[in-house]
PLY file of the C-alpha trace (Angstrom):
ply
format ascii 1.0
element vertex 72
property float x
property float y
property float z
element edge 71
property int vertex1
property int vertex2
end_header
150.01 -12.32 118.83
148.14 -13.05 116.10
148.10 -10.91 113.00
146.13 -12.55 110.37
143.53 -10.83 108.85
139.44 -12.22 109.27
136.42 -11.52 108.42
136.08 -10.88 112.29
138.51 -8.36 112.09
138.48 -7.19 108.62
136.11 -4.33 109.43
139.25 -2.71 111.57
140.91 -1.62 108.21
137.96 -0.52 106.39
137.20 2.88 107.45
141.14 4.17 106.52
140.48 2.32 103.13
137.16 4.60 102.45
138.45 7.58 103.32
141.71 7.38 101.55
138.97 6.21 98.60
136.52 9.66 98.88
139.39 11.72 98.77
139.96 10.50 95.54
136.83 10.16 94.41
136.24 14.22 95.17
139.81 14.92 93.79
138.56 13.40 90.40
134.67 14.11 90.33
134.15 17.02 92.69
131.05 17.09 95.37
131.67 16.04 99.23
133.62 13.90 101.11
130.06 12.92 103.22
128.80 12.25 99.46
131.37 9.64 98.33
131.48 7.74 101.60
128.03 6.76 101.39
127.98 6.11 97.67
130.88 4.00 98.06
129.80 2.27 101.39
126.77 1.24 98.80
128.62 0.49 96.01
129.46 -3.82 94.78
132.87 -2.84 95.65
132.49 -2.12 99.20
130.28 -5.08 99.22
133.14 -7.24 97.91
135.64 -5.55 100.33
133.87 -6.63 103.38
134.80 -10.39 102.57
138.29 -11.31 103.49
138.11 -13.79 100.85
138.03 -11.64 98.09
141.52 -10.06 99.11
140.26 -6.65 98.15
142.26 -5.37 101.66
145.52 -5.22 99.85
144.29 -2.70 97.79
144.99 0.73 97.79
142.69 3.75 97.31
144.03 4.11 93.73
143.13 0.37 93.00
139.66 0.61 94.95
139.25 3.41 92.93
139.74 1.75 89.34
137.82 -1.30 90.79
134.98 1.04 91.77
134.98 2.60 88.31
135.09 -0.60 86.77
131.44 -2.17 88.41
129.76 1.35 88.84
0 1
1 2
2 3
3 4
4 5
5 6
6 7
7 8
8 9
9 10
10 11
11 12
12 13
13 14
14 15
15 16
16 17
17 18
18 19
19 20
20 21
21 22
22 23
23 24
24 25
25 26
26 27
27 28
28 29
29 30
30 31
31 32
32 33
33 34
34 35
35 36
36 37
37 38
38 39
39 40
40 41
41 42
42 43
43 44
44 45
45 46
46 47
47 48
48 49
49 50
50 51
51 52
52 53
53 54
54 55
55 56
56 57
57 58
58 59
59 60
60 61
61 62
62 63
63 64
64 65
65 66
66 67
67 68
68 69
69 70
70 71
């Protein structure tokens, strides 16, 4: 079986990474959960994420959350 991550099969981790991320997000800035998935889903970082080349996939919501900060 083959294991390696794609971008044909990157989208499979995704949604666990965004929700781990709006949890923080609403921990740290308050409003909704519904409110920081879409601003993240429209957010450069999310944009990056998508692309298995960028290796954003081995982060974790603490890092996607610093990255986020950092090109919001």
């Amino acid at each position: 079986m083959n294991r390696e991550v794609t971008d044909k099969n990157l989208y499979l981790l995704l949604p666990g990474k965004v929700s781990l991320f709006a949890k923080i997000y609403v921990e740290k800035n308050g409003g909704t959960i519904v409110d920081a998935v879409r601003m993240f889903y429209r957010s450069n970082t999310y944009k990056a994420l998508e692309k298995e080349d960028t290796k954003l996939w081995h982060y974790g919501p603490v890092s996607l959350y610093q990255e986020f900060l950092e090109k919001h």
